[in-house]
N, C-alpha and C positions, 0 to 999 in steps of 0.2 A: 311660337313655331312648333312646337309640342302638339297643338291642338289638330295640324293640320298635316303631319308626319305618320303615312302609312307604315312605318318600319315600327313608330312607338305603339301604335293601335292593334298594331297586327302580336308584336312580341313585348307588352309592356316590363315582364319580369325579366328581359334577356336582353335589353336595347332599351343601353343608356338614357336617348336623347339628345336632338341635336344642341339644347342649348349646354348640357353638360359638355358635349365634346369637343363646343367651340371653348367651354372655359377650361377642358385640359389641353387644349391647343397650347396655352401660354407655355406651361412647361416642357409640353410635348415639344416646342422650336426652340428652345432654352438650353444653350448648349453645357449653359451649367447644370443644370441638372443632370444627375446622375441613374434613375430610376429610368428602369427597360418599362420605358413610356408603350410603345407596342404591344409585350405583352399585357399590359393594364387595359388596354384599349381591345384588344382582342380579348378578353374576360368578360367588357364591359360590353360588349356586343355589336363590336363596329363594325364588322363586317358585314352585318344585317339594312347598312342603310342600302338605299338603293338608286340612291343618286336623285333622285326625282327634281328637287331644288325646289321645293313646297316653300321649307324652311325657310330660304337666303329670299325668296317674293313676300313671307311673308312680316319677318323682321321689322323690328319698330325701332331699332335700334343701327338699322345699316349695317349688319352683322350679316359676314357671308357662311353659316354654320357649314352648306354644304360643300363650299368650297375648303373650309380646312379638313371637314372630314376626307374628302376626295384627296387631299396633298398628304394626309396622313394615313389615309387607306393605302398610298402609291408609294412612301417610304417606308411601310411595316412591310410589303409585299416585295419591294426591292432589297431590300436588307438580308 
């Protein structure tokens, strides 16, 4: 999903990547946890995706990247 992600190609040193931010997803909806998950994700460059859904078509794994990035772009932004 990496290979085909305009956001990582464009700003590789400021944008994560969607398969990292599906695997901080687990934590990020983990109500145990306790780490300001947003601001991490705002560091890590999530803001910069751009929805396109490259990612989630192109997946080997049936991993929706762009859809947790989108639920998690939508509760950093409503918080």
């Amino acid at each position: 999903c990496i290979s085909v992600c305009p956001s990582a190609k464009r700003s590789p040193h400021t944008f994560k990547g969607p398969t990292a931010y599906a695997l901080e997803a687990r934590h990020y909806f983990d109500p145990r946890d306790e780490q300001n998950r947003g601001l991490i994700l705002k560091s890590e460059g999530i803001e910069l995706c751009i929805q396109c859904n490259a990612c989630s078509e192109v997946c080997p794994h049936n991993v929706d990247p762009a859809g947790l990035i989108r639920m998690m772009k939508s509760d950093i932004e409503n918080k």
